[in-house]
DRENDO-1510 file (C-alpha; in Angstrom, 1 decimal, always signed):
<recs>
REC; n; res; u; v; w
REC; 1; UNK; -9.7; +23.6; +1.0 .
REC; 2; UNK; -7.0; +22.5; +3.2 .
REC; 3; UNK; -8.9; +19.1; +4.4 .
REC; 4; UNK; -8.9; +18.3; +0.6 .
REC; 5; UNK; -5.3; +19.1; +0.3 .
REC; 6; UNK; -4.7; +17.0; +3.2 .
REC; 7; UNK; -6.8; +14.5; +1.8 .
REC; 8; UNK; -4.9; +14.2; -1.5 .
REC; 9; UNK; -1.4; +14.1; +0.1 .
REC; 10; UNK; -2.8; +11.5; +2.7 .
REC; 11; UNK; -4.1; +9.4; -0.7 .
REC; 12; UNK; -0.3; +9.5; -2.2 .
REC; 13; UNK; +1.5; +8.4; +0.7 .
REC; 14; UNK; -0.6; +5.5; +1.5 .
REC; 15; UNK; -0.6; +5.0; -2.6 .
REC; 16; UNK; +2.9; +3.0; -1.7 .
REC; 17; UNK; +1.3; +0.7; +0.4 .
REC; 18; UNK; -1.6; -0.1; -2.5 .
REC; 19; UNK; +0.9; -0.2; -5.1 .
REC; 20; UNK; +3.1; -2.5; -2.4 .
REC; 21; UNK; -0.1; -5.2; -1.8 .
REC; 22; UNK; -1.0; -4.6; -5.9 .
REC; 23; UNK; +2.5; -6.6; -6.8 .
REC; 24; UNK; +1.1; -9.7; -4.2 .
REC; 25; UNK; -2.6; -9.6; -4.4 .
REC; 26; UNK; -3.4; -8.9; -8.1 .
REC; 27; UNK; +0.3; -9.9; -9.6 .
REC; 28; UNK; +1.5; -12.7; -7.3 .
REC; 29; UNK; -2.0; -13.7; -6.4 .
REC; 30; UNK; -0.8; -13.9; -2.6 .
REC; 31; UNK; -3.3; -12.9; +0.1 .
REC; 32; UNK; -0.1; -11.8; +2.1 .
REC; 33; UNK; -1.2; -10.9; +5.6 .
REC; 34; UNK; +2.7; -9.7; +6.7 .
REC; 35; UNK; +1.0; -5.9; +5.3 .
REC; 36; UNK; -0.4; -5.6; +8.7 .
REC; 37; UNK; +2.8; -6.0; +10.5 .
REC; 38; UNK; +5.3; -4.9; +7.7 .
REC; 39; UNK; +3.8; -1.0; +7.8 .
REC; 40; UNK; +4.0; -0.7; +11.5 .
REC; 41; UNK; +7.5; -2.4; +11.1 .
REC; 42; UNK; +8.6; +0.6; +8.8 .
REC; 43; UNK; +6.9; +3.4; +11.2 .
REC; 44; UNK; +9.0; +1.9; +14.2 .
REC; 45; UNK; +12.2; +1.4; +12.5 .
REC; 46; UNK; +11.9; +4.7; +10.8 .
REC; 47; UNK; +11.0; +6.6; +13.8 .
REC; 48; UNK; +13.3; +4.8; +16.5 .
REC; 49; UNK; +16.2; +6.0; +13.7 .
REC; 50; UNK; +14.8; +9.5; +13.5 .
REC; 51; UNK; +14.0; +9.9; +17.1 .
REC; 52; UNK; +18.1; +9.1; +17.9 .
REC; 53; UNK; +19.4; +11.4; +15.1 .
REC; 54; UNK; +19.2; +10.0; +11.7 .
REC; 55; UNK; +18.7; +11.5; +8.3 .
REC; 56; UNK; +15.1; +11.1; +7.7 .
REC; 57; UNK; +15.7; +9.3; +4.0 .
REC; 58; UNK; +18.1; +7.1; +5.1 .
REC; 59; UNK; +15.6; +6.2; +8.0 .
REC; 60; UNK; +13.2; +5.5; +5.7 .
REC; 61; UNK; +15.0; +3.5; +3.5 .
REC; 62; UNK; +16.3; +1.3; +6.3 .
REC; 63; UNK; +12.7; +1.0; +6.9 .
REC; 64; UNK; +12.0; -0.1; +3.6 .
REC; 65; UNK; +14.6; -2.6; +4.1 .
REC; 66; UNK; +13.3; -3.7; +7.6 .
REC; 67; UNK; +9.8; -4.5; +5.4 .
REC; 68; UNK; +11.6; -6.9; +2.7 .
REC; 69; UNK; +13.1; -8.7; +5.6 .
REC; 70; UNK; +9.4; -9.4; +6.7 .
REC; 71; UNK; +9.0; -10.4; +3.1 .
REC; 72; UNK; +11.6; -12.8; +2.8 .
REC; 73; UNK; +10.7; -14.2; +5.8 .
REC; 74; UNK; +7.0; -14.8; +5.3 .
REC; 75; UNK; +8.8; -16.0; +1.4 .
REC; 76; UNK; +11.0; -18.9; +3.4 .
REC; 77; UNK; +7.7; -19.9; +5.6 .
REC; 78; UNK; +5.8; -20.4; +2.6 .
REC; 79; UNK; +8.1; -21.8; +0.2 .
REC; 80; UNK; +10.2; -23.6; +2.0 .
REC; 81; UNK; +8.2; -24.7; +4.7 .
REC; 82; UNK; +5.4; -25.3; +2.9 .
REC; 83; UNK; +3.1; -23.7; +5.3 .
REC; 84; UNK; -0.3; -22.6; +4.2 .
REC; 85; UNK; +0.3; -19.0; +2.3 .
REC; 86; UNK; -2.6; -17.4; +5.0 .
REC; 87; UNK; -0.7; -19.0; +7.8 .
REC; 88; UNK; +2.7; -18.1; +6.9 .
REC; 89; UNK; +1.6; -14.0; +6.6 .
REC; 90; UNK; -0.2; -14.5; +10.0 .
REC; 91; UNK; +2.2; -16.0; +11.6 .
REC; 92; UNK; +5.3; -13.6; +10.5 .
REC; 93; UNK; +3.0; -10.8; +11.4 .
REC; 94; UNK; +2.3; -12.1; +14.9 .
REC; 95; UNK; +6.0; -12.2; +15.2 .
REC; 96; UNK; +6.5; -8.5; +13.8 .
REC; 97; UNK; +4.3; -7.3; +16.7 .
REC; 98; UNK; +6.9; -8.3; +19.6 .
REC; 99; UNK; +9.7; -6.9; +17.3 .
REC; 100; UNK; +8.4; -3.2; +17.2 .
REC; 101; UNK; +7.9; -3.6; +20.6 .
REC; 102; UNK; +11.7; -4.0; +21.1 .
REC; 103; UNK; +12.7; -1.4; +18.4 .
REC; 104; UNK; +10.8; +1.1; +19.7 .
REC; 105; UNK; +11.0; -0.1; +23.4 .
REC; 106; UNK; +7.0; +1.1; +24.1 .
REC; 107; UNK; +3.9; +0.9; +22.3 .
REC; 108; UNK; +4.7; +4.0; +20.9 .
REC; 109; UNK; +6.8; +7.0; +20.1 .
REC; 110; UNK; +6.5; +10.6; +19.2 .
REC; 111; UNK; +8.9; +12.1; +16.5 .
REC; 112; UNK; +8.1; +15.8; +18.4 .
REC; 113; UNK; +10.8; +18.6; +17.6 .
REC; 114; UNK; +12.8; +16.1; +14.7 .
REC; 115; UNK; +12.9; +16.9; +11.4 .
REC; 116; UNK; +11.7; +14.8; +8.8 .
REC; 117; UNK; +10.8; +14.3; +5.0 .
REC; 118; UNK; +7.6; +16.7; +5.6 .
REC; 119; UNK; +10.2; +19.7; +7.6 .
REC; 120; UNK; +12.7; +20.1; +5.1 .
REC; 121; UNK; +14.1; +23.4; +5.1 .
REC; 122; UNK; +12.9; +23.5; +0.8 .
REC; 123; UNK; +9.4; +22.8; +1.9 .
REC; 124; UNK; +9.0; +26.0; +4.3 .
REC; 125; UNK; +7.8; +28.4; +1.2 .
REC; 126; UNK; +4.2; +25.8; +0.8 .
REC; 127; UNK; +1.4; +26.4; +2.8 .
REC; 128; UNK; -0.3; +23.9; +5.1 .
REC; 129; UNK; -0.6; +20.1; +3.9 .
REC; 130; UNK; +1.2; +20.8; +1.1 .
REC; 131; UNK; +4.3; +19.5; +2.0 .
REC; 132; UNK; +2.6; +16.2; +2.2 .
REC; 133; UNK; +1.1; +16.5; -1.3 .
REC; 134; UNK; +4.5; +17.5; -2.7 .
REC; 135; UNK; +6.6; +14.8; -0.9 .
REC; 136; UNK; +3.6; +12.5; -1.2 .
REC; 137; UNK; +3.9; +13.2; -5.4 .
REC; 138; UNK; +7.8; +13.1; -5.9 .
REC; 139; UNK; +7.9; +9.5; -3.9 .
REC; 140; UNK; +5.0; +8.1; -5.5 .
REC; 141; UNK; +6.0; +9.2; -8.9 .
REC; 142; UNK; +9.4; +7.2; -8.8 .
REC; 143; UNK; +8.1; +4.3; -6.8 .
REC; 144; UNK; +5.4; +4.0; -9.5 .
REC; 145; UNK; +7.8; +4.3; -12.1 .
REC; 146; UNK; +10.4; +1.9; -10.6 .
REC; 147; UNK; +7.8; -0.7; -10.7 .
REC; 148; UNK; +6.4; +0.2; -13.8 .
REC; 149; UNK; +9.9; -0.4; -15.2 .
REC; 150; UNK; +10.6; -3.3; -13.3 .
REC; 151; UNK; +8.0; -5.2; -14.7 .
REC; 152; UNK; +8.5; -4.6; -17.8 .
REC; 153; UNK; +12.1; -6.6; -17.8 .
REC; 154; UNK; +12.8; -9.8; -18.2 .
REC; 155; UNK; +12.7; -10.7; -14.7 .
REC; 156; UNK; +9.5; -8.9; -14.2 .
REC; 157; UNK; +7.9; -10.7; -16.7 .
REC; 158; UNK; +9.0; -13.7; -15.0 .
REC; 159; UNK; +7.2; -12.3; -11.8 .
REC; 160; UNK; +4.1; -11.9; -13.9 .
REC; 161; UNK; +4.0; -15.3; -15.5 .
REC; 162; UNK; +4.7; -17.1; -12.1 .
REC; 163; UNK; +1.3; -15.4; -11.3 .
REC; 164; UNK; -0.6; -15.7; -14.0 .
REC; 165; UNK; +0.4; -20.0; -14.3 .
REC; 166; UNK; +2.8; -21.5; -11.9 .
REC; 167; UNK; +3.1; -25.2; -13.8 .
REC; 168; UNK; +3.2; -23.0; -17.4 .
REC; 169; UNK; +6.8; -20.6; -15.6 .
REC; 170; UNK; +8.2; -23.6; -14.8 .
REC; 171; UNK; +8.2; -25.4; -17.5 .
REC; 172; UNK; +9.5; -22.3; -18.8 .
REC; 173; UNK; +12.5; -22.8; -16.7 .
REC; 174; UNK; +11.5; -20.0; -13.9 .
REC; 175; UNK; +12.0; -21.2; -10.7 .
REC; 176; UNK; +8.8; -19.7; -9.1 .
REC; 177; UNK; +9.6; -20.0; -5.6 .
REC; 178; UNK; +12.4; -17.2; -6.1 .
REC; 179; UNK; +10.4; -15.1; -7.8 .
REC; 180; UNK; +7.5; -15.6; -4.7 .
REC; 181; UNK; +10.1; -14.9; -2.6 .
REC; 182; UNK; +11.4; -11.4; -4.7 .
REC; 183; UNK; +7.7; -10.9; -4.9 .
REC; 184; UNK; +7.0; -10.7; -1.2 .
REC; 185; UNK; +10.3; -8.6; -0.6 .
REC; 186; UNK; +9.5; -5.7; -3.0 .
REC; 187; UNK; +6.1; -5.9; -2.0 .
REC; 188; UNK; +7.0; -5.4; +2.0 .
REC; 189; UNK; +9.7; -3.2; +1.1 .
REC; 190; UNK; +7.1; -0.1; -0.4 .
REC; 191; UNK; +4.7; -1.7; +2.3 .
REC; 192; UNK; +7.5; -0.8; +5.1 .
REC; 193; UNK; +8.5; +2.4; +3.2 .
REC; 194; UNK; +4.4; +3.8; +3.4 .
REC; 195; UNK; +4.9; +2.8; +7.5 .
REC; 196; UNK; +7.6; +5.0; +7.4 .
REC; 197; UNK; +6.0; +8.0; +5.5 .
REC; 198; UNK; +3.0; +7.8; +7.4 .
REC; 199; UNK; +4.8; +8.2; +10.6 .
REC; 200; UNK; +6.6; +11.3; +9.7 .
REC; 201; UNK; +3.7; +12.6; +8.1 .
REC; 202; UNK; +1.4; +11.9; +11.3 .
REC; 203; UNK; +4.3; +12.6; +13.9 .
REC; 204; UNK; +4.4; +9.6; +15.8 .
REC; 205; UNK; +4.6; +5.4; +15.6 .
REC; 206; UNK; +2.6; +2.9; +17.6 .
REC; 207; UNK; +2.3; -1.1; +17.6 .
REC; 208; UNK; -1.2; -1.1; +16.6 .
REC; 209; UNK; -0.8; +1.1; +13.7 .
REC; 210; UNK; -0.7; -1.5; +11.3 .
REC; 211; UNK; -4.8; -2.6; +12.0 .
REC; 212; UNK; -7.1; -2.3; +9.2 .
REC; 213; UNK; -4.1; -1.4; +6.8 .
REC; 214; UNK; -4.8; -4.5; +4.4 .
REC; 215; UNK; -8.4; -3.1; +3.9 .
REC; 216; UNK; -7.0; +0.5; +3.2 .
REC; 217; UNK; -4.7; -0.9; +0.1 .
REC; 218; UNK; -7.2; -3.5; -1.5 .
REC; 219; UNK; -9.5; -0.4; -1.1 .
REC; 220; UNK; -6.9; +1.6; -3.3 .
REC; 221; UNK; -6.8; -1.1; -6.0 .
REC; 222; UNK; -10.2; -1.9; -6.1 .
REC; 223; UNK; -11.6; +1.4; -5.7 .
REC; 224; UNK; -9.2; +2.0; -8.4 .
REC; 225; UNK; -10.2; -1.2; -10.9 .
REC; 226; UNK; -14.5; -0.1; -10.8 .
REC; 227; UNK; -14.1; +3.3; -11.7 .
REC; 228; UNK; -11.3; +2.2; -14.3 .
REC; 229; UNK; -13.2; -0.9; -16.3 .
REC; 230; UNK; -11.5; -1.0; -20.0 .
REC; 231; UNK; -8.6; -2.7; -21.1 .
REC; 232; UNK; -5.7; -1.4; -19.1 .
REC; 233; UNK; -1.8; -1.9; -19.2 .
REC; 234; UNK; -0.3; -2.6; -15.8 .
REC; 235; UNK; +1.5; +0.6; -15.8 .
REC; 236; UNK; -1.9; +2.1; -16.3 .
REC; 237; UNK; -3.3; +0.0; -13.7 .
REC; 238; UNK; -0.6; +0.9; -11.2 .
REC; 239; UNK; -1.8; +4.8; -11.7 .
REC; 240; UNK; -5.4; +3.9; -11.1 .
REC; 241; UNK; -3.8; +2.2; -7.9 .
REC; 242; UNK; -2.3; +5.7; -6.8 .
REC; 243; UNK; -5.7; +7.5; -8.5 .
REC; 244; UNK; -8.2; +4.6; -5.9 .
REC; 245; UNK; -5.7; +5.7; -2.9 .
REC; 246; UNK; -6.6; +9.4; -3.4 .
REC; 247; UNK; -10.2; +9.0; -3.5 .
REC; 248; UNK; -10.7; +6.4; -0.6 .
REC; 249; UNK; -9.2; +9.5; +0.7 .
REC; 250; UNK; -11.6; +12.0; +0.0 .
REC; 251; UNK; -14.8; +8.9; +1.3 .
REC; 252; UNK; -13.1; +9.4; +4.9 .
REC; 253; UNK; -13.1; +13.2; +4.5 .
REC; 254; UNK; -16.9; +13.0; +3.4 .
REC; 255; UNK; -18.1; +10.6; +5.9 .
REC; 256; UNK; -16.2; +12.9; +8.8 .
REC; 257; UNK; -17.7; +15.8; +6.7 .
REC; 258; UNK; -21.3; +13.7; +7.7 .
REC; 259; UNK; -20.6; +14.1; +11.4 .
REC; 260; UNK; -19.6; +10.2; +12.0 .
REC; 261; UNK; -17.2; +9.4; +15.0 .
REC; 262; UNK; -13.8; +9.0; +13.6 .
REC; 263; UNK; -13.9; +5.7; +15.5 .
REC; 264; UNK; -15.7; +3.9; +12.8 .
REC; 265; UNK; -13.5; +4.6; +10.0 .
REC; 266; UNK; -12.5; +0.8; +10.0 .
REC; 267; UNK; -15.9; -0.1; +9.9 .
REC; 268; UNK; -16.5; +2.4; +6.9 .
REC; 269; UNK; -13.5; +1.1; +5.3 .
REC; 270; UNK; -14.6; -2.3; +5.1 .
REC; 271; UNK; -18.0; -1.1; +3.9 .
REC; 272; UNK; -16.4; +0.9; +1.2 .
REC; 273; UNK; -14.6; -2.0; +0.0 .
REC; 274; UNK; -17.3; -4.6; +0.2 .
REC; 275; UNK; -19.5; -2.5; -1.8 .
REC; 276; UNK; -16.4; -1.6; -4.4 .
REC; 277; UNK; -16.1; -5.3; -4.7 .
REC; 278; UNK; -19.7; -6.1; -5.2 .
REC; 279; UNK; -20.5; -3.2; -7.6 .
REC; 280; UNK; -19.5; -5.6; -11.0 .
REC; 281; UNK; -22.1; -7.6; -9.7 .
REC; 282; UNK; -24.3; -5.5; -9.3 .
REC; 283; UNK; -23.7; -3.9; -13.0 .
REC; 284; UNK; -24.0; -7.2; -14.2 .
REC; 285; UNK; -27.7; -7.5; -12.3 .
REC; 286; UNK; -29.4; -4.2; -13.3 .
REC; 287; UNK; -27.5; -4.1; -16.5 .
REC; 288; UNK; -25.8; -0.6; -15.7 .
REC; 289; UNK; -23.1; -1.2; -18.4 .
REC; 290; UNK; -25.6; -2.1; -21.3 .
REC; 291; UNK; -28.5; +0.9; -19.8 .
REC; 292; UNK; -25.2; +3.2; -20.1 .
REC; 293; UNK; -24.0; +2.4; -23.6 .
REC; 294; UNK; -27.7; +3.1; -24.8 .
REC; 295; UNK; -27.7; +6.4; -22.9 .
REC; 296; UNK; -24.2; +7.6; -24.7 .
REC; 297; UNK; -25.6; +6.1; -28.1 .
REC; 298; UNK; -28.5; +7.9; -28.3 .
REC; 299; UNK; -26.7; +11.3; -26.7 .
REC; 300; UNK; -24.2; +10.8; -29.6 .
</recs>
């Protein structure tokens, strides 16, 4: 019982990180590669701030801050540079790495003996991992809602058409470079925040933290999209986002469950989402949606 508990509140936390890459990747239609040094970013700065005495929600806001900062600049590469939208991620990310080096001033650092969103004094009365769950729920609840609500406004919806047709926003008077730019800042901002929670949560920051992270969000929104198929409104597909995150989750816990070295999680990670990807194919190939229509018809 308490792995599954740990494996839910695990799933919400790093549900700010899918939800973060879901405004880029499916919204923006930006492969941004910053992810992989934004969420370290926001583990460093939030823990560096901890570690020397700081609130821990003003830590992690500066954190989230720290992350659109990474956003705008991988925004000004791209946009204004011109550079490649692959190569500008990469290349702010490379940079990101030497810059948590210098905020934390080693390759790591331990948050042992400070308090932090997961020991507040409210949270004592819960038993194990469920101050994760119940942290995990009240942030994920208003950062889902903040987005959900953002997109829904005029400027959102000017974020959404500079996705959807670049040439059509413009010649609807949206100038689509600011809105690639506000785009990559929100996005690295809940990226940075999900760093920051995920330190707290697992006590400690290091440099290399940020491996493998892009897999673990497109995970979450794929994961998310399969098991979800009909007509969805993005607020809806922002829950299945936060739903996908929770059970990538509980895969981990079961292939651990198997007895498999906790080494090749990455490696299961990629598999997971390489076969969530393929799986319309496949449906499409055996004819699994058609086979399961007939199957309900004739139940009914």
């Amino acid at each position: 019982m308490s792995i599954l508990v740990s494996a839910i509140g695990q799933g919400l936390l790093w549900a700010t990180l899918g939800i973060g890459l879901f405004l880029t990747f499916r919204i923006l239609d930006f492969p941004d590669m910053t992810v992989e040094g934004t969420f370290p970013l926001g583990a460093a700065v939030a823990v560096t701030l901890i570690a020397n005495g700081m609130n821990p929600a003003l830590a992690s806001l500066i954190a989230a801050l720290a992350g659109a900062l990474a956003g705008l600049v991988t925004g000004l590469i791209y946009t204004k540079g011109k550079v490649p939208i692959l190569l500008a991620g990469i290349l702010t990310m490379t940079a990101i790495y030497s810059i948590n080096l210098r905020v934390m001033g080693q390759a790591n650092r331990s948050l042992l003996g400070k308090e932090t969103l997961f020991t507040a004094p409210f949270l004592d009365f819960l038993p194990k991992n469920f101050p994760t769950v119940m942290v995990g729920l009240l942030i994920i609840i208003v950062v889902t809602g903040a987005t959900a609500a953002f997109l829904q406004t005029e400027l959102g919806q000017a974020f959404i058409v500079t996705g959807d047709n670049r040439a059509m926003a413009r010649s609807l008077g949206v100038n689509t470079d600011n809105m690639t730019i506000m785009g990559l800042m929100v996005s690295n901002a809940l990226i940075g925040l999900g760093g920051a929670l995920v330190a707290q949560n697992n006590g400690f920051a290091d440099v290399n933290m940020g491996i493998g992270v892009i897999v673990v969000a497109l995970a979450s929104i794929i994961i998310g999209e399969v098991i979800f198929t009909d007509q969805m409104t993005l607020t809806d597909r922002l829950i299945t986002v936060v739903i996908g995150s929770v059970l990538y989750r509980f895969v981990l816990v079961i292939v651990l469950y198997l007895g498999f070295n906790a080494n090749d999680l990455n490696l299961f990670s990629a598999v997971v989402l390489g076969l969530a990807l393929i799986l319309p194919q496949l449906r499409k190939y055996f004819k699994l949606d058609s086979v399961l229509r007939k199957g309900v018809a004739s139940h009914d």
